[in-house]
VOSEDO-444078 format. One record per atom (N, C-alpha, C, O): residue in three letters; y, x, z; residue number from 0; atom name. Coordinates in steps of 0.2 Angstrom, whole numbers. Layout:
aa; Y; X; Z; i; at
ALA; Y; X; Z; NUM; CA
...
This chain:
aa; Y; X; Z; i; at
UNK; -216; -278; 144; 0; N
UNK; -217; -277; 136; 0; CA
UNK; -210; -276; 133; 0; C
UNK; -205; -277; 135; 0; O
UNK; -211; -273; 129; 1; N
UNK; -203; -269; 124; 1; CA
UNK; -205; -270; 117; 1; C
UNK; -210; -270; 114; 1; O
UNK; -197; -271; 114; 2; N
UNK; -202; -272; 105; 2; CA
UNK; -193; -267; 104; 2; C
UNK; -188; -266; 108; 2; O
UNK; -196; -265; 98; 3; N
UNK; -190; -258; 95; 3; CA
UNK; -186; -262; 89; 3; C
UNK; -189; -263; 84; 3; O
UNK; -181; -264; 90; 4; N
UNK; -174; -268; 86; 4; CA
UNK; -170; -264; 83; 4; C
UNK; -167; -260; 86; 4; O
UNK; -170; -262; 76; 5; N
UNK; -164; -260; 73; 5; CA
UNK; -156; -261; 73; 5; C
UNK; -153; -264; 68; 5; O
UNK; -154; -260; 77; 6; N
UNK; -146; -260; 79; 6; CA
UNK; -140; -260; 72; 6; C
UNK; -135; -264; 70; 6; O
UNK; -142; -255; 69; 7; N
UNK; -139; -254; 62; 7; CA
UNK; -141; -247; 61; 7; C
UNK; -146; -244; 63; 7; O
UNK; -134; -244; 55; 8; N
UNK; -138; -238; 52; 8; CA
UNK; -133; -232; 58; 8; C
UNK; -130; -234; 62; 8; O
UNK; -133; -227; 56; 9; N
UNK; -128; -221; 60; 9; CA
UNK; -121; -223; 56; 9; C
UNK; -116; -224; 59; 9; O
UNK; -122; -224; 47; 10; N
UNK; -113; -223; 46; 10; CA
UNK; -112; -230; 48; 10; C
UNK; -106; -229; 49; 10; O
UNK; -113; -235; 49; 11; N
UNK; -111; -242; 53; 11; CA
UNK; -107; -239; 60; 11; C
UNK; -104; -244; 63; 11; O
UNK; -107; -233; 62; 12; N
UNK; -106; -234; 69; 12; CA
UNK; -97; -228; 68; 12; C
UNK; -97; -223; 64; 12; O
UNK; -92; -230; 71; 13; N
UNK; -86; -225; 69; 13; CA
UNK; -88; -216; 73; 13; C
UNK; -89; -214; 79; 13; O
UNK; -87; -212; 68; 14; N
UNK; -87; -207; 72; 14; CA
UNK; -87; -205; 81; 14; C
UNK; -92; -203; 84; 14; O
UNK; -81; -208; 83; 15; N
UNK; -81; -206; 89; 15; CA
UNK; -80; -214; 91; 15; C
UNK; -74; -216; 93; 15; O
UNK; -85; -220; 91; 16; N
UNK; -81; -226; 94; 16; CA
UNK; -89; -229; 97; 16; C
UNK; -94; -227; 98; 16; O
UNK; -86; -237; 97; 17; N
UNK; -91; -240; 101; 17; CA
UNK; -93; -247; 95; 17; C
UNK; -90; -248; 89; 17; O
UNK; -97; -250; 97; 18; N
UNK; -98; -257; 93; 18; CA
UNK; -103; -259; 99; 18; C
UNK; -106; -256; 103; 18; O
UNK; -103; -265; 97; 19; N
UNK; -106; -271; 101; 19; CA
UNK; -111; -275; 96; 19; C
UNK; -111; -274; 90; 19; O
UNK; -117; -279; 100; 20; N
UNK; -124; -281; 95; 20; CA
UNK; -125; -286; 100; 20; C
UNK; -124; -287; 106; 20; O
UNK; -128; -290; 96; 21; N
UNK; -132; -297; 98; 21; CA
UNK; -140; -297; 95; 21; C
UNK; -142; -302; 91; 21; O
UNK; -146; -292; 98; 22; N
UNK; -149; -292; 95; 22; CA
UNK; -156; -296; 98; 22; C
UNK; -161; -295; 96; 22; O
UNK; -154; -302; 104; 23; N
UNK; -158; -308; 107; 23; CA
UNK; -156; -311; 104; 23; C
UNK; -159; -316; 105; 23; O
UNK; -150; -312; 100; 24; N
UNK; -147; -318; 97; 24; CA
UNK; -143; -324; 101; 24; C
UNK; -143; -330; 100; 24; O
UNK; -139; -320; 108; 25; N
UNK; -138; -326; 114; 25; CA
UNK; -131; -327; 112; 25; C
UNK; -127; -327; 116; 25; O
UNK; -130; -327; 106; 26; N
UNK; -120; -330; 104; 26; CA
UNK; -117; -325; 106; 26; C
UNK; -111; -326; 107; 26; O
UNK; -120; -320; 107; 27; N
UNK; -112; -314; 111; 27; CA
UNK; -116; -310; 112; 27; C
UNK; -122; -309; 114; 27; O
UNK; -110; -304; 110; 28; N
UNK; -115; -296; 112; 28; CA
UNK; -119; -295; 119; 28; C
UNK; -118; -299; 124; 28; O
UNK; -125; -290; 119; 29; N
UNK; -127; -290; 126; 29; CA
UNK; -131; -283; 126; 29; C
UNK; -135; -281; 130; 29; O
UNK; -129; -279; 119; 30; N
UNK; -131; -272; 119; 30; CA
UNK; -124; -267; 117; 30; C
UNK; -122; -269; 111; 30; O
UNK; -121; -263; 119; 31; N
UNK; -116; -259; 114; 31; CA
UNK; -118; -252; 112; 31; C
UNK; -121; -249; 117; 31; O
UNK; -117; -249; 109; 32; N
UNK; -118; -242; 107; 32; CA
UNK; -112; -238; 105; 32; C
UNK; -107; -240; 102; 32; O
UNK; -114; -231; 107; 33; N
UNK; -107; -227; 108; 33; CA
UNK; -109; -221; 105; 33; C
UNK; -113; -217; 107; 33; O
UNK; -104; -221; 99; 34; N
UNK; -109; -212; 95; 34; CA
UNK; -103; -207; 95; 34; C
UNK; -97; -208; 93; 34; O
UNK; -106; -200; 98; 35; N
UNK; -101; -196; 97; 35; CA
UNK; -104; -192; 93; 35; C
UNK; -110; -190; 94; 35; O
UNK; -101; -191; 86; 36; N
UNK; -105; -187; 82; 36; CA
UNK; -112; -189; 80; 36; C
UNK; -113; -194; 78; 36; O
UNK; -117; -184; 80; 37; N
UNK; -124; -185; 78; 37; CA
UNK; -127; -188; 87; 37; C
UNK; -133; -190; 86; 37; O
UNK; -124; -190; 93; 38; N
UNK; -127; -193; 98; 38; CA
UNK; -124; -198; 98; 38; C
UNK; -119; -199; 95; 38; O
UNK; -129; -205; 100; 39; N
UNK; -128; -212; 100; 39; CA
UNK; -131; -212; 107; 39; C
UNK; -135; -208; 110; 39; O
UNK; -128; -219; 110; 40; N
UNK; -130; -220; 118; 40; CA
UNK; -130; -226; 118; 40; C
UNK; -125; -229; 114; 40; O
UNK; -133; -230; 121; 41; N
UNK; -134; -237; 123; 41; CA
UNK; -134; -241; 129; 41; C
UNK; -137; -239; 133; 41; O
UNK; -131; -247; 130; 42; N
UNK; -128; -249; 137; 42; CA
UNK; -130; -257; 136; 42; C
UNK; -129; -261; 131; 42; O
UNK; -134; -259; 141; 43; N
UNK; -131; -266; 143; 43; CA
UNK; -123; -268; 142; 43; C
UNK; -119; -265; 146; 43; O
UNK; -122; -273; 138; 44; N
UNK; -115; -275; 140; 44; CA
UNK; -113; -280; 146; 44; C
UNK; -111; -286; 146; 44; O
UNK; -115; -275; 152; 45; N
UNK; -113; -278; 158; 45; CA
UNK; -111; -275; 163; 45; C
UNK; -115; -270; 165; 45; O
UNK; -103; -276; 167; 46; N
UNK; -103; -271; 169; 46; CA
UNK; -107; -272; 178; 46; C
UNK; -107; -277; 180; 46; O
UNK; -111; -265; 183; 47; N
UNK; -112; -268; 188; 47; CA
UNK; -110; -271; 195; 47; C
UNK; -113; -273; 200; 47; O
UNK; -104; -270; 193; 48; N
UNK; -98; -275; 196; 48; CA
UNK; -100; -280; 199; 48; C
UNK; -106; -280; 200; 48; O
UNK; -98; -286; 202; 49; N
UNK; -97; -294; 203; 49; CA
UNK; -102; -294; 199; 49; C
UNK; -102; -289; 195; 49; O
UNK; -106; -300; 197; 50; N
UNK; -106; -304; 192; 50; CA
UNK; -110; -300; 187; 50; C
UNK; -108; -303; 182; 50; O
UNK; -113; -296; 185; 51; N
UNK; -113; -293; 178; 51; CA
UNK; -108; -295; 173; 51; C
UNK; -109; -299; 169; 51; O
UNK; -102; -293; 173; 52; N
UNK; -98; -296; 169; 52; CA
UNK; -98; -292; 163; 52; C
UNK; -97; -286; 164; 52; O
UNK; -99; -294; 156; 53; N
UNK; -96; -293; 148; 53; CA
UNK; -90; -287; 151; 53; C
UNK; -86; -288; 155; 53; O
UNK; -91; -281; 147; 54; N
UNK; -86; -275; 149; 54; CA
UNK; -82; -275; 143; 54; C
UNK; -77; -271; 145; 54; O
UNK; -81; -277; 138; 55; N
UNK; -75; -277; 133; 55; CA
UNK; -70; -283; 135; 55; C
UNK; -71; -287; 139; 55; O
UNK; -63; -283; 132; 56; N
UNK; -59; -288; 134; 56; CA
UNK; -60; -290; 127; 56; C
UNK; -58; -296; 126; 56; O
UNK; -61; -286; 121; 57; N
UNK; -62; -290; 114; 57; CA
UNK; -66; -286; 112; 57; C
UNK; -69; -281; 115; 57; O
UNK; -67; -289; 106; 58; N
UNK; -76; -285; 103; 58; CA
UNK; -76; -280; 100; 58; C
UNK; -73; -279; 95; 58; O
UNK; -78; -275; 104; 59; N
UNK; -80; -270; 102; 59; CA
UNK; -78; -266; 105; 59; C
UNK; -79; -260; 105; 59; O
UNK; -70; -268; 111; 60; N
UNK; -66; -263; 115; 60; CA
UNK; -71; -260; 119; 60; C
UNK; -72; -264; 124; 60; O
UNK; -74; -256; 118; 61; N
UNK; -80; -253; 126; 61; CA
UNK; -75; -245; 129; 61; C
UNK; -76; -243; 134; 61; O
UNK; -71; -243; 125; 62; N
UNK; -69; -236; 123; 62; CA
UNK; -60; -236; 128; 62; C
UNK; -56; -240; 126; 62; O
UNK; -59; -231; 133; 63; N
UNK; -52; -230; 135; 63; CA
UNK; -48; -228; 130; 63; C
UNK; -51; -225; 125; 63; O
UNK; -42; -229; 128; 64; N
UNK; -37; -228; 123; 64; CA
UNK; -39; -223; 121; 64; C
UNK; -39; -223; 115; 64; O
UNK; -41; -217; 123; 65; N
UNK; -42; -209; 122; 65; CA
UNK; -51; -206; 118; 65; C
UNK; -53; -201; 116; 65; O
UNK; -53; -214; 118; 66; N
UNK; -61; -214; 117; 66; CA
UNK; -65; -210; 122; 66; C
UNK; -71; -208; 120; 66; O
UNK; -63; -208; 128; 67; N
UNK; -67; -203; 133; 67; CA
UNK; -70; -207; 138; 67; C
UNK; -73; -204; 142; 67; O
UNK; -69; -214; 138; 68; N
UNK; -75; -217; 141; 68; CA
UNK; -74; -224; 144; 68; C
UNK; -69; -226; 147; 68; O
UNK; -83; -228; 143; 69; N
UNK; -81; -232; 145; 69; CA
UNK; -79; -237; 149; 69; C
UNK; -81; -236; 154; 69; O
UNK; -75; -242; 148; 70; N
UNK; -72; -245; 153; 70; CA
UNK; -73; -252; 155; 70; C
UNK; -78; -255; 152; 70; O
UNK; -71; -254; 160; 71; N
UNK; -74; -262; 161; 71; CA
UNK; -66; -266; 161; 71; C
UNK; -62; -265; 165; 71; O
UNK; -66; -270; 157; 72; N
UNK; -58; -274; 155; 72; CA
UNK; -57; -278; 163; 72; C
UNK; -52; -276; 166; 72; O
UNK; -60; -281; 165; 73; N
UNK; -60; -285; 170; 73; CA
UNK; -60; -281; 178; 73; C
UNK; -56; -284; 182; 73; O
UNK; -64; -276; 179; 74; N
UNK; -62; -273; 186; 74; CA
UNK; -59; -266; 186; 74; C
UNK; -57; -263; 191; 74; O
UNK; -57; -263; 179; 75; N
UNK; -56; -256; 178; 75; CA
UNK; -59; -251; 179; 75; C
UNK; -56; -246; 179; 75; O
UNK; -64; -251; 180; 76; N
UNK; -70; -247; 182; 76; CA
UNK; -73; -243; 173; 76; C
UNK; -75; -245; 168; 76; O
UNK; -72; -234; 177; 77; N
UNK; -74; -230; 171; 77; CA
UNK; -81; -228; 171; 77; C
UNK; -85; -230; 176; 77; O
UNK; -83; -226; 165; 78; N
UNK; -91; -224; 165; 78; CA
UNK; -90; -220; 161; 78; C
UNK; -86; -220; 156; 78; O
UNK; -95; -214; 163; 79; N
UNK; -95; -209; 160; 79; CA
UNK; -101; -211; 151; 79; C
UNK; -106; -214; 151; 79; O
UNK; -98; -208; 145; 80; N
UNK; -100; -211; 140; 80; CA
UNK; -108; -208; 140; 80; C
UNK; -113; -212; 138; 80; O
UNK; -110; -202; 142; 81; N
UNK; -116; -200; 141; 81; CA
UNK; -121; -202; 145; 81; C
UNK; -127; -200; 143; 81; O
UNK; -120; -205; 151; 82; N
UNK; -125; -205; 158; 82; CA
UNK; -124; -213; 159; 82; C
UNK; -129; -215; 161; 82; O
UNK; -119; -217; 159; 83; N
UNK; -117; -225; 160; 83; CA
UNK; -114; -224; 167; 83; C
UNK; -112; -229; 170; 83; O
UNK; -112; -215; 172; 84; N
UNK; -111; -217; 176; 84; CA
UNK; -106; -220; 179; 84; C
UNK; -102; -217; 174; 84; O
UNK; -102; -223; 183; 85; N
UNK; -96; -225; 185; 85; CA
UNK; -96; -221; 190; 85; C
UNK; -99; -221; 195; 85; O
UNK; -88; -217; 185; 86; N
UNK; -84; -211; 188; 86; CA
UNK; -78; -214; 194; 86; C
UNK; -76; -211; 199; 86; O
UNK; -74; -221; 193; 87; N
UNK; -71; -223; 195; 87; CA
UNK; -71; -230; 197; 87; C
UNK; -77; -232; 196; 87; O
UNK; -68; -234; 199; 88; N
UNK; -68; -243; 202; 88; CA
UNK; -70; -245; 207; 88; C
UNK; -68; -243; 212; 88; O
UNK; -73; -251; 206; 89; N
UNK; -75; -253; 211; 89; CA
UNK; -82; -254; 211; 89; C
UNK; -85; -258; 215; 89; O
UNK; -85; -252; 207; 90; N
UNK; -94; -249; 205; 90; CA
UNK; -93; -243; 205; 90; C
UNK; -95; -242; 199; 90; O
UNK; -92; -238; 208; 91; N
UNK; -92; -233; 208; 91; CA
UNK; -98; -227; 213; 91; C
UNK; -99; -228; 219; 91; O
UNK; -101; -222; 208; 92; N
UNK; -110; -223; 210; 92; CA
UNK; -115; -225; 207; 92; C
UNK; -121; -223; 205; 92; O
UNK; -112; -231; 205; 93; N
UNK; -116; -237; 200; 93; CA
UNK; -117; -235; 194; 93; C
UNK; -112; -233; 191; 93; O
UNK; -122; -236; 190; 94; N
UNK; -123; -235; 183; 94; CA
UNK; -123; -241; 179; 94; C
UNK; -123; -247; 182; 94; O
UNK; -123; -240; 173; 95; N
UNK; -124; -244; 167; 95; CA
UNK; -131; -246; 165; 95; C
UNK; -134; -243; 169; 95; O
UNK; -135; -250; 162; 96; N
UNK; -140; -250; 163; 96; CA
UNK; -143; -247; 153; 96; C
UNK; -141; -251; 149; 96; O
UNK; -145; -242; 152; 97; N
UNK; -147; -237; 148; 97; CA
UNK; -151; -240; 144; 97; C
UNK; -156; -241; 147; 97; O
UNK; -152; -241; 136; 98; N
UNK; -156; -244; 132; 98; CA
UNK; -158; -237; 128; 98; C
UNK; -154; -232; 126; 98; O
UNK; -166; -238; 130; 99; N
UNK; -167; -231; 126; 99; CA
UNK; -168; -234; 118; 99; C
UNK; -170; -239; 116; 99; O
UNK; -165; -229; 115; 100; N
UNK; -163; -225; 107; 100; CA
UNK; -166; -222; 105; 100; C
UNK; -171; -219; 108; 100; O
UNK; -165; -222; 97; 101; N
UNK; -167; -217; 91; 101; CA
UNK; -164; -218; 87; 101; C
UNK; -162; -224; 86; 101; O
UNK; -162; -213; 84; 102; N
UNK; -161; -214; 76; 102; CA
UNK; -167; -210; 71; 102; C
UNK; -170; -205; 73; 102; O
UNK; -168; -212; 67; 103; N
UNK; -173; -212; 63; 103; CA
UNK; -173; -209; 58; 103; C
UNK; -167; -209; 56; 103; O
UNK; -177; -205; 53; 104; N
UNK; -175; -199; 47; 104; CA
UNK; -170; -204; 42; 104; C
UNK; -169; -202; 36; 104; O
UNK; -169; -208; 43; 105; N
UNK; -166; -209; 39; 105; CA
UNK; -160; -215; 39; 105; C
UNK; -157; -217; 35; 105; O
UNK; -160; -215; 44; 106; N
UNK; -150; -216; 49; 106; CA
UNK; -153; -222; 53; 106; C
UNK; -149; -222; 57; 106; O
UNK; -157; -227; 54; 107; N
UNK; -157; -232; 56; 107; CA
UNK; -155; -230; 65; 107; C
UNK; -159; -226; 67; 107; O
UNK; -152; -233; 69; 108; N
UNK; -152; -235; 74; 108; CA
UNK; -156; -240; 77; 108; C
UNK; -157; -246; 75; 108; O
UNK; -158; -237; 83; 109; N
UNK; -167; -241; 85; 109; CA
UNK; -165; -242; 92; 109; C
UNK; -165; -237; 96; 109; O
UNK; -165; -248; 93; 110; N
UNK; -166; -249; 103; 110; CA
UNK; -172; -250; 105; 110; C
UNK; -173; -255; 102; 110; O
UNK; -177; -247; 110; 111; N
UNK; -182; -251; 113; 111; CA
UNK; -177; -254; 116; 111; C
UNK; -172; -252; 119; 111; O
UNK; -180; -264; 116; 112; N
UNK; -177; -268; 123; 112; CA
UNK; -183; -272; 126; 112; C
UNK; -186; -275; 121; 112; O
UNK; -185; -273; 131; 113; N
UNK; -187; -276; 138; 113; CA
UNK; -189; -283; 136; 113; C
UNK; -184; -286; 137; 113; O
UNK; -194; -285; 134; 114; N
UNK; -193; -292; 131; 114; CA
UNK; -196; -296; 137; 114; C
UNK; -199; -301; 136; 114; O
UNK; -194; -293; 144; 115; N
UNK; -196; -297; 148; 115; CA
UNK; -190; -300; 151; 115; C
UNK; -190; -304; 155; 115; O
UNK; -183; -297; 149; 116; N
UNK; -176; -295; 151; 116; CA
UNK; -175; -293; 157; 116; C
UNK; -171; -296; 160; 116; O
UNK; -178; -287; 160; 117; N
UNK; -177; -284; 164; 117; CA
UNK; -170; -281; 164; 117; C
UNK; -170; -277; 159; 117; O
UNK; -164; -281; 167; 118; N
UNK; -160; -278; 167; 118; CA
UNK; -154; -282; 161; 118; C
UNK; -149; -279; 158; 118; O
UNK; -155; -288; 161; 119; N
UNK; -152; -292; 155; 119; CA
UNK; -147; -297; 159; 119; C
UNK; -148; -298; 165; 119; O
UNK; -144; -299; 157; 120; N
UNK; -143; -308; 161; 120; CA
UNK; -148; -314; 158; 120; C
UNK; -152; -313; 154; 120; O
UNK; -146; -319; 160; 121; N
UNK; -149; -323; 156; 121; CA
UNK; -146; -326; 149; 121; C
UNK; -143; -321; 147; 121; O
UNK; -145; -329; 145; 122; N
UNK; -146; -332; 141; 122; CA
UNK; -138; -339; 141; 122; C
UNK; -137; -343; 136; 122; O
């Protein structure tokens, strides 16, 4: 089963950056979204590494110095911004796990998520 979560609006989101959400409410992001332009993308904040580990080393860092993609603070492992794939590390092959999106006529940012948490950690 899935319910559709308002993330925020599009101008909430920096032109070419990232931001992080808590929209299970577990004390700490566990969704982040990345907009380049008029396109937003959505990620499990976990990388498929060891452990599912949290991919920023502070909030909201998801982004390489350069904004072209992101990154996991902990094992160094790149991902590509549009597909979640990891182009580089030591998940490499490995993807992200992809939250489908919308935005709405009227800017809201919308994730279907998984209320069974398929593809989540726990809590």
């Amino acid at each position: 089963m899935s319910k559709m979560v308002k993330l925020c609006t599009l101008e909430d989101l920096p032109e070419r950056g990232a931001r992080g959400f808590d929209p299970e409410q577990w004390g700490h992001d566990t969704v982040f979204v990345v907009r380049r332009g008029r396109f937003v993308y959505a990620y499990r904040d976990l990388c498929p590494h060891y452990g599912n580990t949290a991919l920023p080393w502070r909030k909201d860092a998801y982004l390489d110095t350069k904004g072209e993609a992101i990154v996991c603070a902990a094992h160094g492992a790149r991902f590509e911004i549009a597909t979640g794939l990891c182009t580089s590390g030591p998940c490499l092959g490995k993807s992200l796990v992809q939250i489908p999106l919308r935005v709405s006529n009227g800017g809201d940012v919308l994730a279907t998520l998984d209320t069974n948490n398929n593809g989540a950690e726990s809590p």
